[in-house]
C-alpha positions in Angstrom: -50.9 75.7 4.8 -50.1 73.4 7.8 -51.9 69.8 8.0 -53.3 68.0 10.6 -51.9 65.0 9.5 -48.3 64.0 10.0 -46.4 62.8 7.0 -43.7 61.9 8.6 -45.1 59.0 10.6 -45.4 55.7 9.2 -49.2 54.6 8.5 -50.9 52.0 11.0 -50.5 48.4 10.0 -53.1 46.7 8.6 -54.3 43.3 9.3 -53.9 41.4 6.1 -57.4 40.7 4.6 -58.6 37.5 4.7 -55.8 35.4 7.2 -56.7 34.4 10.7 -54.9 34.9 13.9 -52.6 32.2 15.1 -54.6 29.8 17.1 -53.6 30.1 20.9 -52.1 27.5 22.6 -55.1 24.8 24.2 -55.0 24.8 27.5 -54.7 21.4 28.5 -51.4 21.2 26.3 -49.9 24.0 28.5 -50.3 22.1 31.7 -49.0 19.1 30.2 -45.7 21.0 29.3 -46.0 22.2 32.8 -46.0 18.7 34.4 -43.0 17.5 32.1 -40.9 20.0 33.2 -41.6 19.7 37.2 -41.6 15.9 36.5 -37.9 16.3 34.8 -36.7 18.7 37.5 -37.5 16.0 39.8 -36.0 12.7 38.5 -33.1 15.5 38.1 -33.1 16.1 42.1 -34.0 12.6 42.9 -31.1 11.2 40.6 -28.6 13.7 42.7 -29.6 12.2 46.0 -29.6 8.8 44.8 -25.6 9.8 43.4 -25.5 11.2 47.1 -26.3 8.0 49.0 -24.8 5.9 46.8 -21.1 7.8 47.6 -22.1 7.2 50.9 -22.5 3.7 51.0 -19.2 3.7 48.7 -17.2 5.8 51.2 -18.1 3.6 54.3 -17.7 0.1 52.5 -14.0 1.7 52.0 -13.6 2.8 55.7 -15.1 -0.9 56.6 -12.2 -2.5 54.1 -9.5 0.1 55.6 -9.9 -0.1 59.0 -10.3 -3.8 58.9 -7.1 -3.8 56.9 -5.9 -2.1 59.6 -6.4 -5.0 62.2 -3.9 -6.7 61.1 -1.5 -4.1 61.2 -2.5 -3.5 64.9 1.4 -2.7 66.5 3.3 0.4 65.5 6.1 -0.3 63.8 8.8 1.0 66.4 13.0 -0.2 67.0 13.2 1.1 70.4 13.3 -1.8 73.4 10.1 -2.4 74.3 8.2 -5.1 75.9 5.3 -7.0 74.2 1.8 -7.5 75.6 -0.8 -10.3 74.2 -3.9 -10.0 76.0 -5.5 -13.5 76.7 -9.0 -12.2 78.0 -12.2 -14.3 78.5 -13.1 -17.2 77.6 -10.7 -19.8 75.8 -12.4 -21.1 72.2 -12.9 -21.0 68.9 -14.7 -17.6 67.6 -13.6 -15.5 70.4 -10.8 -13.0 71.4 -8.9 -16.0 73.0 -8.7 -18.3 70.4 -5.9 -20.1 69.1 -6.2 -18.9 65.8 -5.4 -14.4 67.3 -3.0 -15.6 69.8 -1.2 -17.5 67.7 -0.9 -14.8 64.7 -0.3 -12.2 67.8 2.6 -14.5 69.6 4.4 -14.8 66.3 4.5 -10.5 65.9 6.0 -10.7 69.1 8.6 -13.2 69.0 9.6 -11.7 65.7 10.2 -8.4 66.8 13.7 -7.8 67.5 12.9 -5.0 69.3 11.2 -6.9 71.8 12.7 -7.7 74.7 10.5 -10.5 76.2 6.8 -11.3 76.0 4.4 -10.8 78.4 1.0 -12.7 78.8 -1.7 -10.4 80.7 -4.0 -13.3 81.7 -7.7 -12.8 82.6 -9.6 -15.7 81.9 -12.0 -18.6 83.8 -10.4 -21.3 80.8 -12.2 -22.9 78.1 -11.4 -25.5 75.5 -8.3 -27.8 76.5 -7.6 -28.1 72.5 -7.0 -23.9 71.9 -5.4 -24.3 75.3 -2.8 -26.8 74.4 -2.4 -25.5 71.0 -1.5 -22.2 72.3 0.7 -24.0 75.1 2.3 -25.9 72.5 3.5 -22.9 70.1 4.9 -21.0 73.0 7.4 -23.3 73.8 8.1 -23.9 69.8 8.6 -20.1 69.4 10.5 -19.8 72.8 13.1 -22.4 71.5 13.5 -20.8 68.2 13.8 -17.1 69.2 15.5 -17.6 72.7 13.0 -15.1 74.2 12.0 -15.2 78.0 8.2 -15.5 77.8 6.2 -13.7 81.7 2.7 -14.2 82.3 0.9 -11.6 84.6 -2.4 -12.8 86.4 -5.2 -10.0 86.8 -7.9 -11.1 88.1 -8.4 -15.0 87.1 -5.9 -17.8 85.8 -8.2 -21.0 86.0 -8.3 -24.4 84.3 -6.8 -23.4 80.1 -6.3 -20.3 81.2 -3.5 -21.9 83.6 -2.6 -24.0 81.1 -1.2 -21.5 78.7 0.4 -19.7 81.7 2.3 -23.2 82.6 4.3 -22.4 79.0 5.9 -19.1 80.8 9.1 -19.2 82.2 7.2 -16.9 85.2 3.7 -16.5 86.4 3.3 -13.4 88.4 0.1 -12.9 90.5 -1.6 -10.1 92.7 -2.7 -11.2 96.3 -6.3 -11.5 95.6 -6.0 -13.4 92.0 -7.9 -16.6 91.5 -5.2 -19.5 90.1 -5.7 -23.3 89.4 -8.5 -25.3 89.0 -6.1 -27.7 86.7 -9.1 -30.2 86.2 -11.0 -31.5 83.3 -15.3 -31.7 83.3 -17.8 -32.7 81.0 -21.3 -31.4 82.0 -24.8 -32.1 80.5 -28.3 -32.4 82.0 -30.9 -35.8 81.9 -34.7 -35.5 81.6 -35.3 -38.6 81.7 -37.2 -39.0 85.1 -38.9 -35.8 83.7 -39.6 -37.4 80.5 -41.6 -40.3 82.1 -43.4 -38.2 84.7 -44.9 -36.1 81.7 -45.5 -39.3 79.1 -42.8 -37.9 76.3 -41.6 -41.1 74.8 -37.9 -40.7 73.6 -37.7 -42.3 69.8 -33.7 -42.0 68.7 -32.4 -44.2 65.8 -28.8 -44.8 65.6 -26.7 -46.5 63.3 -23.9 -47.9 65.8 -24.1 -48.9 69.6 -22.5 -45.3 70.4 -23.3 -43.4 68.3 -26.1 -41.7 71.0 -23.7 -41.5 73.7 -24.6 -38.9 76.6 -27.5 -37.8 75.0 -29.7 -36.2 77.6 -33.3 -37.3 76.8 -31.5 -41.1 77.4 -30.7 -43.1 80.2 -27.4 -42.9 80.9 -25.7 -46.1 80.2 -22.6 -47.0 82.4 -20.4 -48.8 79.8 -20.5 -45.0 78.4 -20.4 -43.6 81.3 -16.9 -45.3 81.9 -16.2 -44.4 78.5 -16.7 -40.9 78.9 -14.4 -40.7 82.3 -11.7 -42.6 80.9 -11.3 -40.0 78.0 -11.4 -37.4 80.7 -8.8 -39.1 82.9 -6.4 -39.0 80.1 -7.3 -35.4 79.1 -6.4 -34.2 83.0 -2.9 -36.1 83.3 -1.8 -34.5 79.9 -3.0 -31.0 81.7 -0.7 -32.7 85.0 1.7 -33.0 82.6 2.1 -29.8 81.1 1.9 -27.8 84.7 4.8 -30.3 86.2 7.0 -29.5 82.6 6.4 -25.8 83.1 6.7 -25.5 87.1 9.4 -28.1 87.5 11.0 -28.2 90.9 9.1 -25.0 92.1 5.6 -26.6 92.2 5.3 -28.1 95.3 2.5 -30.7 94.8 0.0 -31.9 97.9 -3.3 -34.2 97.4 -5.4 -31.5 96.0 -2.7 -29.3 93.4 -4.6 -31.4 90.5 -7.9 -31.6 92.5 -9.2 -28.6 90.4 -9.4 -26.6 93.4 -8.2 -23.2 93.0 -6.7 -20.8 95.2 -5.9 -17.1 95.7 -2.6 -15.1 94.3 -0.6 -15.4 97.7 -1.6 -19.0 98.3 -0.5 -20.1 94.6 2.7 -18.2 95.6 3.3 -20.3 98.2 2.1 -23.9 96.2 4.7 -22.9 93.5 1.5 -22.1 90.9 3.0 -18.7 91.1 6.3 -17.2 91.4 5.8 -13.4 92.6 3.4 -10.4 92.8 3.8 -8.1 90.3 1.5 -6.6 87.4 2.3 -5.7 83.9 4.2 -2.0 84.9 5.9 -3.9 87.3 7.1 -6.6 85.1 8.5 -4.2 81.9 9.9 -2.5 84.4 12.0 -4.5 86.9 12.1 -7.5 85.0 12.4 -7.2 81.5 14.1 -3.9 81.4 11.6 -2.0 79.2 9.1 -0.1 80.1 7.7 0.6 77.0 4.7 -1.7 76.4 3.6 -2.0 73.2 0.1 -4.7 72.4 0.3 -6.9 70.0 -2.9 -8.7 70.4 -5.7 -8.4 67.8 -8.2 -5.9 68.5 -11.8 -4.6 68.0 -12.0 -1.7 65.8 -14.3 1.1 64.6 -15.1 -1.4 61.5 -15.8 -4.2 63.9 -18.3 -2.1 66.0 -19.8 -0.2 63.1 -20.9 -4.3 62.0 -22.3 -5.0 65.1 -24.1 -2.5 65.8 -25.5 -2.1 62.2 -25.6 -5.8 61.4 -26.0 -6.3 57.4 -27.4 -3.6 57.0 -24.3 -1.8 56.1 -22.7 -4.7 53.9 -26.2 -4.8 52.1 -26.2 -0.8 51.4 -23.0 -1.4 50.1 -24.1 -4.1 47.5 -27.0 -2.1 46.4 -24.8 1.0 45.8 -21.9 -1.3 44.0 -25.0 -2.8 42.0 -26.6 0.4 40.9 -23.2 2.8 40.6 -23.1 1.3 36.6 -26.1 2.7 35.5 -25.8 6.0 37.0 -26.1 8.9 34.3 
């Protein structure tokens, strides 16, 4: 007889008598895991970004370092003839592109330079500080003498008062026509509110240890024992300036009542007063004077690290600190 019931299949399972069911999970654990995990995946992404910027600052601190390093490799090493430019541009001071302190290091690259032929000075400047003047004035001739290298200055659009000064050291100034040359004078400017100060009431109160020690101060009446003082140190300051221009121009300057004046004059007028000796620009002078028209600059410039500091102030050297500070800890 057939069955129903299949013996072949295995019976049901029983729940064992008497043992309870595995508590479920409580809720409010759940959501805790929940939030552990999203908060770990998180600090995971966040810690990547912060790895991310931090490279970043890294990589442009190095390109800051690099292309500053750079500057001072500013001239292509090269053996052909050639003839080297310094650029003396703007005012002459301290903390500028005309200081002593660049034109110096970039005179020195181009007297040593045995591949170049002569050195050119491309002059645009109104003057500025008698002291960078003459220091630059004087290591010209010292490195003329020692390397036996004909030194040309080309005028562009102004050679005034320093600015004439360091030209004086070349052994020839060439202008355009329409060039602006001289002024070879000395001034000391300042302002005095003391009238104002007395129409207003303002009562000037200055202590000083030693009868000069406030000399020329403005809010002060102007006391002519100083005043004679002060134009005596001038006088002295404008014949050394006469000096240099009559040791540099020799026979060629042909002085009248107003060459020291500090008047100034055009290119073709200087031409003709001996300030100047010919027209001619910087093409013109590598060349049909010095015989090489390759030009190669040696003067100090502004580079991509330079700008990239202006223009983001400390901002960029402070990222870099940060990310130098916190790169240790990084996991």
């Amino acid at each position: 007889m057939s069955s129903n019931t299949d013996d072949s299949l295995p019976p049901p399972m029983q729940e064992p008598v008497g043992v309870p069911p595995p508590p479920a999970a409580p809720l409010n654990e759940t959501l805790l895991a929940q939030l552990a995990r999203d908060f770990l995946r998180e600090r995971r992404v966040e810690r990547r970004w912060r790895t991310v910027f931090r490279l970043f600052w890294l990589m442009l601190a190095g390109l800051l370092v690099y292309t500053l390093w750079l500057q001072g490799r500013h001239v292509t090493p090269t053996t052909a003839p050639h003839t080297a430019l310094v650029e003396v541009r703007g005012e002459i001071a301290a903390d500028t592109e005309a200081s002593a302190e660049l034109l110096l290091a970039a005179l020195r690259d181009a007297f040593k330079d045995e591949a170049a032929q002569a050195v050119v000075l491309r002059i645009n400047s109104p003057g500025g500080s008698p002291v960078q003047a003459g220091i630059v004035y004087d290591e010209i001739k010292r490195l003329k003498k020692q390397y036996d290298k004909p030194v040309y200055a080309v005028v562009e659009e102004m050679c005034a008062s320093g600015a004439y000064y360091i030209a004086a050291a070349a052994d020839e100034i060439f202008v355009d026509k329409a060039s602006v040359v001289g002024s070879i004078g000395v001034l000391m400017d300042g302002f005095g509110f003391t009238g104002l100060m007395d129409k207003l009431g303002i009562e000037r109160r200055l202590l000083t240890a030693g009868e000069n020690k406030g000399m020329l101060d403005p809010f002060s009446p102007l006391v002519p024992k100083q005043r004679a003082y002060a134009q005596a140190m001038l006088d002295q300051i404008h014949q050394q300036f006469i000096a240099v221009v009559r040791e540099g121009r020799g026979k060629r300057l042909k002085e009248t009542p107003d060459t020291f004046s500090g008047l100034f004059w055009n290119g073709e007028q200087a031409v003709q007063l001996g300030l100047a000796d010919r027209f001619g620009n910087l093409d013109f002078v590598a060349r049909e004077v010095v015989k090489a028209e390759e030009v190669i600059d040696y003067t100090p410039k502004d580079n991509v690290a330079e700008r990239l500091a202006k223009r983001f102030g400390a901002g960029v050297g402070a990222g870099a600190v940060r990310a130098l500070r916190e790169l240790a800890p990084i996991r």
